[in-house]
C-alpha positions in Angstrom: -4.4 4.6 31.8 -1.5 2.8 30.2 -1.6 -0.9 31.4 2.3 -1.8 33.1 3.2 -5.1 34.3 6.7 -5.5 36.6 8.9 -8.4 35.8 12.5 -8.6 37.8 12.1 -4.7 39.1 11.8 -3.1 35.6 8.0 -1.4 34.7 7.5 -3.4 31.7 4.6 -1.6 28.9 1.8 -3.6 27.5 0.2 -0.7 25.7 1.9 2.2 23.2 0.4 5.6 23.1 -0.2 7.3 20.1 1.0 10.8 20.8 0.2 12.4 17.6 -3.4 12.9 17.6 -5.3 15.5 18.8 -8.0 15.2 21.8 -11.5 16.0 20.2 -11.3 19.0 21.8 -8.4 20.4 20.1 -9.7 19.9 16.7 -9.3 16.1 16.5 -13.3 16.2 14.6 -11.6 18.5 12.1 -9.3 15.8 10.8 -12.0 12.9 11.9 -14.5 14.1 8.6 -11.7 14.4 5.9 -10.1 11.2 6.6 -13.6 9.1 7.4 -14.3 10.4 4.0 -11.5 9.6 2.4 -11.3 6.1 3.8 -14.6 5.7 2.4 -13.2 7.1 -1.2 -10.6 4.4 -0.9 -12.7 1.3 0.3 -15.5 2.1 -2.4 -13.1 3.0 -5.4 -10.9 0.5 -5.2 -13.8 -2.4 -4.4 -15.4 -0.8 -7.8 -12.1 -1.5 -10.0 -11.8 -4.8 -8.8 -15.6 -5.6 -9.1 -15.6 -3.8 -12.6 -12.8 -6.1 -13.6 -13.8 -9.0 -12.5 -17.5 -8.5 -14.2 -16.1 -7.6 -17.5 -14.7 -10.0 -20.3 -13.0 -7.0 -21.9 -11.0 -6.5 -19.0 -9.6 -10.3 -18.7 -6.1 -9.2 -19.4 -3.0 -9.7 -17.5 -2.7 -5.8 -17.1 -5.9 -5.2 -15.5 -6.2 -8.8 -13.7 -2.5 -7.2 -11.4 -5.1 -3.9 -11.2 -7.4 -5.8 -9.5 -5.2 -7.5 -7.2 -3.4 -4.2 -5.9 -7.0 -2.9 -5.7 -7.8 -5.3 -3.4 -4.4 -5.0 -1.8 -5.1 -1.4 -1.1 -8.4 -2.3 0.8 -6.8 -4.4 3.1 -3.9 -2.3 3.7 -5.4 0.7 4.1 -7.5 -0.9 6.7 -4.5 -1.8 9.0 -4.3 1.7 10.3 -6.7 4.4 8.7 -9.2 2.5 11.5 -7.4 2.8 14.1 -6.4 6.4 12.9 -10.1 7.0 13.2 -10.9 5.8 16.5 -7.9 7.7 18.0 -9.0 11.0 17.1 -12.5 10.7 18.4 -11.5 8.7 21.5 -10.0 9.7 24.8 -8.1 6.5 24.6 -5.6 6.4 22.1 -3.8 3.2 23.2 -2.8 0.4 21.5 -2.3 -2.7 23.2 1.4 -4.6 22.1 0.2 -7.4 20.7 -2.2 -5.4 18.5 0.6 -2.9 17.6 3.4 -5.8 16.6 0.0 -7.1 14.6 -0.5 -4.1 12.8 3.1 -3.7 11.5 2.9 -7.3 10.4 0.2 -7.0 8.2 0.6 -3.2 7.3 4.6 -4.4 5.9 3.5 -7.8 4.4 0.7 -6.2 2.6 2.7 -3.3 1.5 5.5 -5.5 0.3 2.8 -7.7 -1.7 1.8 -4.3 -3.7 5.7 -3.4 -4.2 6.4 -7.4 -5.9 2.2 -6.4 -7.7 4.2 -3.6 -9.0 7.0 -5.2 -9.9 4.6 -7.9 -11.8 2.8 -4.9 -13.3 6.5 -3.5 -14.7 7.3 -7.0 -16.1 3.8 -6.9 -18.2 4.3 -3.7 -19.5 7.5 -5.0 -20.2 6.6 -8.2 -22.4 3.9 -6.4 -23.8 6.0 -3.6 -25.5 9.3 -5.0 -26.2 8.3 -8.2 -27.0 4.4 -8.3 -28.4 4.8 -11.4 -30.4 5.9 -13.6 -27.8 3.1 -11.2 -24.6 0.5 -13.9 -25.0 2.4 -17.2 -24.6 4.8 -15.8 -21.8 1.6 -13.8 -20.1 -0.3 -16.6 -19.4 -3.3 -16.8 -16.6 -1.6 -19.7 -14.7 1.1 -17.3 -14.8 -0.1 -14.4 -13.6 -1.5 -16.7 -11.0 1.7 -17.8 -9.9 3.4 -14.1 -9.9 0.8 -12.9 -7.7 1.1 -16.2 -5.4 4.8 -15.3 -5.2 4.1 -11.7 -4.3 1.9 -12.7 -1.5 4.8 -15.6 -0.1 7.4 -13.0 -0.4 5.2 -9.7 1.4 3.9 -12.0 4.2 7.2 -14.5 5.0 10.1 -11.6 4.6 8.3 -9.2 7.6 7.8 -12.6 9.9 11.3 -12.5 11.6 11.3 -9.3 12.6 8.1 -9.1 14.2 8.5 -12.6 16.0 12.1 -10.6 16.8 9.9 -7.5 17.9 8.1 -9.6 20.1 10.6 -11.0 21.9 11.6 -7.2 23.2 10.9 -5.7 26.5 9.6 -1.9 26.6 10.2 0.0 29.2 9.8 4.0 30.3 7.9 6.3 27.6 4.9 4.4 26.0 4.6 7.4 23.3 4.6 6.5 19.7 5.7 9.6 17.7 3.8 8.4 14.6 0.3 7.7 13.1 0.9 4.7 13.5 3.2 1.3 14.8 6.0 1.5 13.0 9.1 -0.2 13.4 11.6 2.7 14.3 8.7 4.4 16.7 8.1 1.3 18.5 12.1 0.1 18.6 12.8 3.3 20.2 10.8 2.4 23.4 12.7 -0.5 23.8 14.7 -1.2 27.0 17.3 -3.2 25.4 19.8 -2.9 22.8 18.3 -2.8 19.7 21.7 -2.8 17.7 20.2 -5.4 15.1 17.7 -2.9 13.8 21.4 -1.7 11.1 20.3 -5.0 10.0 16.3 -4.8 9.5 17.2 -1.6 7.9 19.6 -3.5 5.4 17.0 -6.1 4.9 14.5 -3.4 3.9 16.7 -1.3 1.7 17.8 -4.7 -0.5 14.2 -5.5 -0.5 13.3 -1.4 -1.8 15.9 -1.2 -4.0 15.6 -4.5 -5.9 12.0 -3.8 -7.0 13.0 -0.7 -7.7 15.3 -1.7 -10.4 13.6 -3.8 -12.2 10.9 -1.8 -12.5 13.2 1.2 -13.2 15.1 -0.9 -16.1 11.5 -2.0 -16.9 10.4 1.1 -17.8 13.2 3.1 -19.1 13.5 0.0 -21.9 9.8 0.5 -22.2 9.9 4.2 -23.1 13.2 3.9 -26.0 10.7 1.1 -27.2 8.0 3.8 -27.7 10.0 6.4 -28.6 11.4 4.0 -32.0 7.5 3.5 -33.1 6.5 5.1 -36.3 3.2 5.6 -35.2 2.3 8.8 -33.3 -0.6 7.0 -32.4 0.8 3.9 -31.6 3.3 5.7 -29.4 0.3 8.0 -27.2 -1.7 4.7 -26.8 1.9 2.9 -25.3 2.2 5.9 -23.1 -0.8 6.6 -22.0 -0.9 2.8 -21.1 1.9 3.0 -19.1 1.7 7.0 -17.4 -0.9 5.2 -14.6 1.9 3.0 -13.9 4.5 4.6 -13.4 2.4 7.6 -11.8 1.6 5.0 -8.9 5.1 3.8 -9.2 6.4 6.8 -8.1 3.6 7.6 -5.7 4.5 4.2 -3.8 8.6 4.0 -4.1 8.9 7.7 -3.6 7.4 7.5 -0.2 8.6 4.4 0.8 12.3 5.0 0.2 11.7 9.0 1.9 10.4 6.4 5.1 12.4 3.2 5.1 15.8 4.5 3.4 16.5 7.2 6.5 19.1 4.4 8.1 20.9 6.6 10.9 19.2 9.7 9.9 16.4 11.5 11.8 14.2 14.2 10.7 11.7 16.3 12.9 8.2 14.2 13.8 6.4 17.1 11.0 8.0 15.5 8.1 8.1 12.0 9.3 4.0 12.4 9.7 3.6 14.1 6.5 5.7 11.1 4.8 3.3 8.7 6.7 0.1 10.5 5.4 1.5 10.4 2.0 2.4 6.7 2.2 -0.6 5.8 4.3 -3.5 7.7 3.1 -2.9 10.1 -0.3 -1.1 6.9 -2.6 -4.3 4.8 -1.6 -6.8 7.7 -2.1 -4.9 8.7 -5.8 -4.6 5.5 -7.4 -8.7 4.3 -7.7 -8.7 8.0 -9.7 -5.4 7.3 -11.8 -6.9 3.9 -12.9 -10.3 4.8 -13.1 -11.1 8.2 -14.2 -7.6 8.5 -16.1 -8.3 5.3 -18.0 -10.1 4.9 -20.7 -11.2 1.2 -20.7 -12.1 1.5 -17.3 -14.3 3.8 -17.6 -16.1 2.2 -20.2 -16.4 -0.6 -18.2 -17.6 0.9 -15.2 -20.3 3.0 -17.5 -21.4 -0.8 -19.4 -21.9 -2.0 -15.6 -24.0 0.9 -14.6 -25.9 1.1 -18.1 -26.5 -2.9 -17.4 -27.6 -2.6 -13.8 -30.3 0.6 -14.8 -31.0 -2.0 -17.8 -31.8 -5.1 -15.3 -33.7 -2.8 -13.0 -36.6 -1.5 -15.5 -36.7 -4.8 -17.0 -37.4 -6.4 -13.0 -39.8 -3.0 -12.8 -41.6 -4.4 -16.0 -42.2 -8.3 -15.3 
């Protein structure tokens, strides 16, 4: 039963219903399996990258020390919904409680925001590190890949705050159905029983925000590939690319999704391909990128074997003594 409190003769809503999924009746066990096993794909692959990384000296490079942060980034904000997710398709109560739902968008956009400035880090790298080798380990310093992830963080978790404490401030009134997968901001503004005219500007805020990232990374990489395309080397130039196709395959994955979802302004499309955008966004990017840096790169998978042949190694030797 969705909670209601009255406040000055208007039903005011405490909790959102997530209309979307299917009682466990209707099949809602059928997509329960899949995704429980996916989430555990994405939890354990990415915890193994950053692990692997960590562990191994031959990995202490700027490139894979971003890897590892957006690797952890993904466990976190995969866990902001796919949970949630779960427990809504096996439950009868598919509720979520206000305060829960404006905390959910806050850390679902801060920590999606973090990986878009990660990846705009990543870009930057790639960037030094190609067009400009000699000066790549003075400009790519630890302290300041330190510092670029610091400011990813600041940005992803300071630019969301004054829309959600703005969110919060909002009464909701009438339907409590949340056409999505999960609380988003257009969903949960369109239950509002007040004028919500400011959202042209949230919408503004998020399309400077999209398409500036973007950019660089865009400029980044086209820069990056005339570079590659000049060297003499065929070898030199399949060892650039295939350096750089993981990045821009998740590139693509991430902003390709997000604009589809955040760049809509006015426009509406039907609930079908607003959920499919949000399974892409929410589940398949997350699930694809621990096998597009692991299995598709070379290094890492060398790493990843070393750690295994080590832990086998430790084992008989603790077997023996």
């Amino acid at each position: 039963m969705t909670q209601l409190m009255t406040s000055e003769n208007q039903t005011m809503l405490t909790e959102f219903l997530f209309s979307m999924f299917p009682h466990l009746h209707e099949g809602g066990l059928l997509f329960f399996i899949p995704l429980l096993l996916i989430y555990g794909f994405i939890i354990t692959g990415n915890l193994m990258i950053f692990i692997v990384i960590q562990l191994d000296t031959a990995l202490r490079t700027p490139m894979y020390f971003f890897i590892s942060v957006l690797s952890f980034l993904e466990i976190w904000y995969t866990t902001t919904t796919i949970p949630k997710m779960l427990s809504s398709l096996v439950s009868e109560q598919k509720t979520i409680s206000l305060a829960g739902c404006l905390m959910q968008m806050y850390f679902f956009h801060s920590l999606g925001i973090t990986e878009g400035c990660v990846l705009t880090a990543m870009a930057i790298d790639r960037y030094i590190a190609i067009c400009n080798p000699l000066h790549y380990p003075i400009i790519m310093t630890p302290k300041f890949c330190i510092l670029l992830t610091a400011g990813s963080c600041l940005c992803g978790f300071f630019l969301v705050l004054p829309e959600i404490a703005w969110m919060a401030t909002l009464p909701f009134c009438g339907s409590n159905e949340i056409h999505q997968i999960f609380c988003d901001f257009t969903p949960v503004l369109s239950l509002a029983c007040t004028d919500t005219s400011l959202v042209v500007i949230v919408d503004a805020i998020h399309a400077v925000e999209i398409l500036a990232s973007f950019l660089v990374i865009s400029l980044s990489y086209i820069r990056i590939i005339m570079v590659i395309l000049r060297m003499p080397s065929a070898e030199s130039r399949h060892k650039a690319f295939s350096t750089c196709a993981a990045h821009l395959a998740v590139f693509l994955m991430f902003f390709g999704s997000v604009a589809v979802m955040y760049l809509q302004f006015s426009a509406s499309y039907s609930v079908f391909w607003d959920t499919a955008t949000a399974v892409t966004f929410v589940i398949l990017a997350p699930f694809l990128n621990p096998i597009i840096y692991s299995l598709r790169n070379k290094d890492m998978k060398d790493a990843i074997g070393r750690l295994f042949c080590y832990q086998k190694r430790a084992g008989g030797v603790g077997r023996l003594i």
